[in-house]
C-alpha positions in Angstrom: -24.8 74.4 82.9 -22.0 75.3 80.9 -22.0 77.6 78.1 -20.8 75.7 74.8 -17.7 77.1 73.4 -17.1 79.6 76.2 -13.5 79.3 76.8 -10.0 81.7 76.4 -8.6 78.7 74.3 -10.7 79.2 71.1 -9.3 82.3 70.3 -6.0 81.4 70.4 -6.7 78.1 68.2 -8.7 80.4 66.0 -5.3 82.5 65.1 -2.9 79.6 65.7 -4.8 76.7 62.9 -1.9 74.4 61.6 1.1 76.8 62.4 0.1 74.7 66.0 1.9 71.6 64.5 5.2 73.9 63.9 6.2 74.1 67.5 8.5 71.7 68.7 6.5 70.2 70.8 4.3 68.5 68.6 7.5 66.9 67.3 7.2 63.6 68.8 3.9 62.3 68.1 5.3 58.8 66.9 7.2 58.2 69.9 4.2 59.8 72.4 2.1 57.0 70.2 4.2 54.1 70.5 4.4 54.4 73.9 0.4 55.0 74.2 0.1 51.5 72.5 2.4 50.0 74.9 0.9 50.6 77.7 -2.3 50.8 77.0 -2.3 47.4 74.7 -3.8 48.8 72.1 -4.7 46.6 69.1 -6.1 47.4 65.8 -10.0 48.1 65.8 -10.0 49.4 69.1 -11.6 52.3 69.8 -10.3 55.2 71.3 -10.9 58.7 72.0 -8.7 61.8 71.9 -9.9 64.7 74.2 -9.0 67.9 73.5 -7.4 66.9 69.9 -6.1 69.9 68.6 -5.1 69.8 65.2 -5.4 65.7 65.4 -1.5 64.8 65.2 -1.9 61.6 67.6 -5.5 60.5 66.4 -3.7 60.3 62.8 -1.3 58.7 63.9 -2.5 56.2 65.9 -5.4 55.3 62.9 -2.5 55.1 60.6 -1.7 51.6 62.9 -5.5 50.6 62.5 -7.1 52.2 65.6 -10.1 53.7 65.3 -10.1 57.5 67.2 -13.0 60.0 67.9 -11.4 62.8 68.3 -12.7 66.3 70.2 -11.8 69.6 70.6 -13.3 73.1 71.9 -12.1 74.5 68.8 -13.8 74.8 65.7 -11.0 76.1 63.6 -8.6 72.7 65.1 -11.4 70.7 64.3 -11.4 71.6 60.5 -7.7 71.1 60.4 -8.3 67.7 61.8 -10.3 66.6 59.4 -7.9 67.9 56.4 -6.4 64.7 54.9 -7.0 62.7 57.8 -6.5 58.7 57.5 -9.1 56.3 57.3 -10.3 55.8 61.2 -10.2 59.0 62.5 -13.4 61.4 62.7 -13.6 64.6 64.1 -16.2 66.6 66.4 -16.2 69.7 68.3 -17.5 68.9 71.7 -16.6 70.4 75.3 -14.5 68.4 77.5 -16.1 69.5 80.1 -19.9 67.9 78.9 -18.5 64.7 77.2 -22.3 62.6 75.4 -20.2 59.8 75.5 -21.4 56.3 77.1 -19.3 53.6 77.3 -18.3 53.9 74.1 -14.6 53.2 74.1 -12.0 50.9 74.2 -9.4 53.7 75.9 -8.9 57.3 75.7 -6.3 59.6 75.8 -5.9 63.3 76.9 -2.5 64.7 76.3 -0.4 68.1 75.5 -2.4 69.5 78.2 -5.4 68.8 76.0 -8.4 70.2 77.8 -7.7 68.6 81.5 -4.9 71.2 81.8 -6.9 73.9 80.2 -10.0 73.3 82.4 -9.2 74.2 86.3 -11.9 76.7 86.8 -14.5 75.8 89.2 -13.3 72.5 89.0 -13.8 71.3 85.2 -10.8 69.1 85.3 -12.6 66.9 87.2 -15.8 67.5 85.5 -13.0 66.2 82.4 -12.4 63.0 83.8 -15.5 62.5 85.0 -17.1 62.7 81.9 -14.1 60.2 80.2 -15.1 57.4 82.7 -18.7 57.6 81.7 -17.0 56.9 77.8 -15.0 54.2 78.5 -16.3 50.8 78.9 -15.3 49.3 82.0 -11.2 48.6 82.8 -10.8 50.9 79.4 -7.5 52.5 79.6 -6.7 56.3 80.2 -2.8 58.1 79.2 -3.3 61.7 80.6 -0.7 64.6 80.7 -0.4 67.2 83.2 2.3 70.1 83.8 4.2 69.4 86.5 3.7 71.7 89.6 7.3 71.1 91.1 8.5 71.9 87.4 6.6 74.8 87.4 7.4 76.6 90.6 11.4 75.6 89.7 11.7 76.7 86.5 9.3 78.9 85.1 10.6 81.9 84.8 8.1 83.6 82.2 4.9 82.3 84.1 3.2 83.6 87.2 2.2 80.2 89.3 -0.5 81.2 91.7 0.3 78.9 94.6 -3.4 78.6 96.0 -5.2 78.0 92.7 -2.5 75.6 90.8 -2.7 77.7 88.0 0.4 78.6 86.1 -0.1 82.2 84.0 2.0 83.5 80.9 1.4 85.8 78.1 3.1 84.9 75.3 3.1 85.4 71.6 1.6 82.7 69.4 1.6 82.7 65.3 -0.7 82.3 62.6 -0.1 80.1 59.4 0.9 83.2 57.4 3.5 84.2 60.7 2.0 87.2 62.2 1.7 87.2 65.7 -0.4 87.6 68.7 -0.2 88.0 72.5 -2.0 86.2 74.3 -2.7 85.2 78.2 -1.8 81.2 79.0 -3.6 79.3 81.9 -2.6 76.0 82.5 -3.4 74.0 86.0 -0.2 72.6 87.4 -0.3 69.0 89.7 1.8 66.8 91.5 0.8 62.9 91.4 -1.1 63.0 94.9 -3.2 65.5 93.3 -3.4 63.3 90.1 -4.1 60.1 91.9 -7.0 61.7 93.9 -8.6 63.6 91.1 -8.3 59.9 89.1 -9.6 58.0 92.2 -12.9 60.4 92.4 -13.5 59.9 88.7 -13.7 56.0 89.5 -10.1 55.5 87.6 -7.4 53.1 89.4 -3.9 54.8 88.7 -1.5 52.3 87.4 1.1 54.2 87.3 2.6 57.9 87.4 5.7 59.0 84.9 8.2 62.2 84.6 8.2 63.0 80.9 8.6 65.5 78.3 7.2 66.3 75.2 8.5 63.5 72.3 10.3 61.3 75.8 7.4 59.4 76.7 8.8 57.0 79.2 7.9 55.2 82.5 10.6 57.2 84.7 9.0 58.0 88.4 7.9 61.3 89.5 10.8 64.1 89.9 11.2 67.6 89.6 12.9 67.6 86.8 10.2 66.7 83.8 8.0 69.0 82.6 5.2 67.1 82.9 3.8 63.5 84.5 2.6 61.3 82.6 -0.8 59.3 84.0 -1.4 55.8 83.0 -5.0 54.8 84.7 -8.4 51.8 84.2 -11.8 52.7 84.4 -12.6 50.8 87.9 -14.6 47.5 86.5 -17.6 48.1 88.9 -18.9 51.9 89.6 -18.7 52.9 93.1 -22.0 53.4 94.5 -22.8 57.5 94.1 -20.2 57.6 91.1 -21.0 59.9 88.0 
């Protein structure tokens, strides 16, 4: 069993709050949304949910066009700023991505920024992640997922120490709070290519539709290179559980 709440990331969110939504790579949440609704199909009064939601920035947005979100997060303190002036449509809970309640609850999920798949390598929790999204989604419900891109990250990385066995990329960097000050702090984020993806998917009972190079605010459906900083996955929840699935 996994100890609620026991992760490196809360502490971080804890000093970060809504000075997260100040980095520029929270900047393109409408276009990261339009083309979630694209190729998901999304229509309003669906249902979807947002794991690892951070602050909330897509779950607004994507209530704002009349879908309904559930959003989660590991954080406390990102949860509270969720909630703060959110639209009509979206709710907030903390939860662990890695022990999702949820049963066939939802229309389509998403998981992006590196929200909690990324986040949760150890002892193999990102799969525990998806896992635990299947068993939300009703069946064919549609998954977007972002991942760092291991090619990316063994090219250019130059401030991160990628530990070629694990598929963990490490940096320390400085983060702020709302009020500016800073803090260092250690970054672990598990880096994939799409054969990785498409396996981890396939054992979680997802069909992969398809696999995209993007960046941050460039959603697009460009194939795999080495050249985006992350993929981008675009997945079903298999109609009929394989036999011995979760």
């Amino acid at each position: 069993m996994i100890e609620f709440g026991s992760h490196w990331f809360e502490e971080m969110a804890d000093h970060m709050r809504e000075a997260y939504l100040r980095y520029s790579f929270t900047k393109g949440t409408v276009q990261e949304v339009d083309h979630v609704i694209d190729v998901l199909s999304l229509k309003p009064g669906m249902r979807v949910l947002d794991v690892g939601c951070g602050p909330g920035r897509h779950a607004h947005e994507l209530s704002r066009r009349g879908i309904r979100v559930h959003g989660i997060d590991i954080s406390e303190s990102f949860i509270e700023v969720a909630k703060n002036n959110a639209p009509d449509g979206a709710t907030f809970e903390r939860m662990d991505a890695r022990q999702l309640t949820f049963h066939e609850e939802f229309d389509a999920a998403i998981c992006l920024c590196q929200g909690a798949f990324g986040l949760m390598t150890a002892n193999g929790h990102d799969q525990h992640v998806l896992e635990g999204i299947r068993r939300s989604l009703q069946p064919g419900g549609g998954l977007v997922l972002s991942a760092f891109n291991a090619y990316f990250a063994v090219k250019y990385h130059e401030n991160a120490i990628f530990d070629a066995d694990s598929g963990v990329a490490h940096e320390v960097t400085e983060v702020k709070s709302p009020s500016g000050e800073s803090k260092t702090v250690d970054l672990w984020t598990g880096c994939y290519t799409p054969r990785e993806l498409r396996l981890h998917l396939a054992k979680a009972d997802f069909e992969v539709e398809s696999i995209s190079s993007v960046d941050p605010g460039a959603y697009s459906k460009a194939p795999p290179s080495l050249e985006s900083s992350e993929f981008l996955v675009v997945a079903f929840a298999s109609p009929f559980r394989r036999k011995g699935a979760h």
